[in-house]
N, C-alpha and C positions, 0 to 999 in steps of 0.2 A: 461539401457533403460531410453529415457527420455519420459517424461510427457508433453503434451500440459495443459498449463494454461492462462485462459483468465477471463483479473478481467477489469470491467467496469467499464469505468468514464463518465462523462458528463458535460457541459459547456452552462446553459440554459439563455433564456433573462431573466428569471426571478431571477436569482441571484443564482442559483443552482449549486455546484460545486462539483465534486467527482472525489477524482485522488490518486491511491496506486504506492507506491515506496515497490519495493522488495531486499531484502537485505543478504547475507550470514550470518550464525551466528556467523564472525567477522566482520560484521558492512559496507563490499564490497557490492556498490548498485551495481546492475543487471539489464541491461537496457533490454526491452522487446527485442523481433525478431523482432517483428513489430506489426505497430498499424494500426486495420482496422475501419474505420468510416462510421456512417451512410449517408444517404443522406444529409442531413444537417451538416452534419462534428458536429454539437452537442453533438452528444453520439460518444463513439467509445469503443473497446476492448483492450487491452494490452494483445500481446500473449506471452508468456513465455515458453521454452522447457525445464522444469527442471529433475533432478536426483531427485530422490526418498531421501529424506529428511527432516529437518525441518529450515524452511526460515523465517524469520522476515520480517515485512511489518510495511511502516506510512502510515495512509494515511489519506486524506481531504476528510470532507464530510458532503458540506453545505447544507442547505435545502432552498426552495423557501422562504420561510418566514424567512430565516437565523439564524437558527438553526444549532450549530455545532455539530458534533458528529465525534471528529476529534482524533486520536490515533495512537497505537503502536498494532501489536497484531500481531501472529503466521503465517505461512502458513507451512502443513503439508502435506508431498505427501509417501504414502505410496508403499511398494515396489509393491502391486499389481495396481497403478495407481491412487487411492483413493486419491480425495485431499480434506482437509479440512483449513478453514480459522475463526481462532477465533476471535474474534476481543477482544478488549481494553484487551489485555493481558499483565501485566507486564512482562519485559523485560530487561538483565543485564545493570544496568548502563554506563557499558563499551562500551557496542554496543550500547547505545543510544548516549555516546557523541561523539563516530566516524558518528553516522547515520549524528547527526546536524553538520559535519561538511559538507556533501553533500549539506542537503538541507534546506530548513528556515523553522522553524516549524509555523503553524500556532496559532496566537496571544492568542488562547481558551487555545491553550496550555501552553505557557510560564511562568504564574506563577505555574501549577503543575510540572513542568522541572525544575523552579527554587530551588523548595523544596527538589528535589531529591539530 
């Protein structure tokens, strides 16, 4: 049985930016079904049909005043359809340096990447 999951990003004039990559937990991103957008193509959803599991997620998430609050953290789908999404959750190092080879991590990130 799969699961519909839909995790929100956004792309605002005022510098706002928010956008999750989902991942298997050997580091295979997962690209949505499809992405539905608001009228302004600004906001949109990312929908996801997954298996009941536990998924890894990075994702961006800038604030108008830019502010980052940008990480690694869980996504959890239980077998009754329950999903949960933790955020800034550490995660095997392993699966993070296949995740950076998909994609560029953002800069807030880099020197706590580098330490690991």
């Amino acid at each position: 049985m799969k699961v519909e999951v839909s995790l929100a990003g956004r792309s605002t004039r005022m510098g706002a930016y928010t956008q999750y990559y989902v991942f298997t937990k050997d580091g295979e991103e997962i690209r949505p079904h499809r992405t539905e957008y608001s009228k302004t193509g600004r906001h949109w959803s990312d929908i996801y049909y997954l298996e009941p599991g536990t998924y890894y997620v990075y994702f961006t998430d800038i604030t108008n005043s830019g502010k980052h609050n940008c990480g690694f953290g869980v996504l959890e789908i239980t077998s009754d359809g329950k999903v949960e999404l933790k955020h800034h959750v550490r995660i095997p190092d392993e699966v993070i340096r296949k995740i950076l080879k998909v994609i560029e991590p953002c800069e807030c990130l880099k020197p706590k990447l580098e330490m690991r």
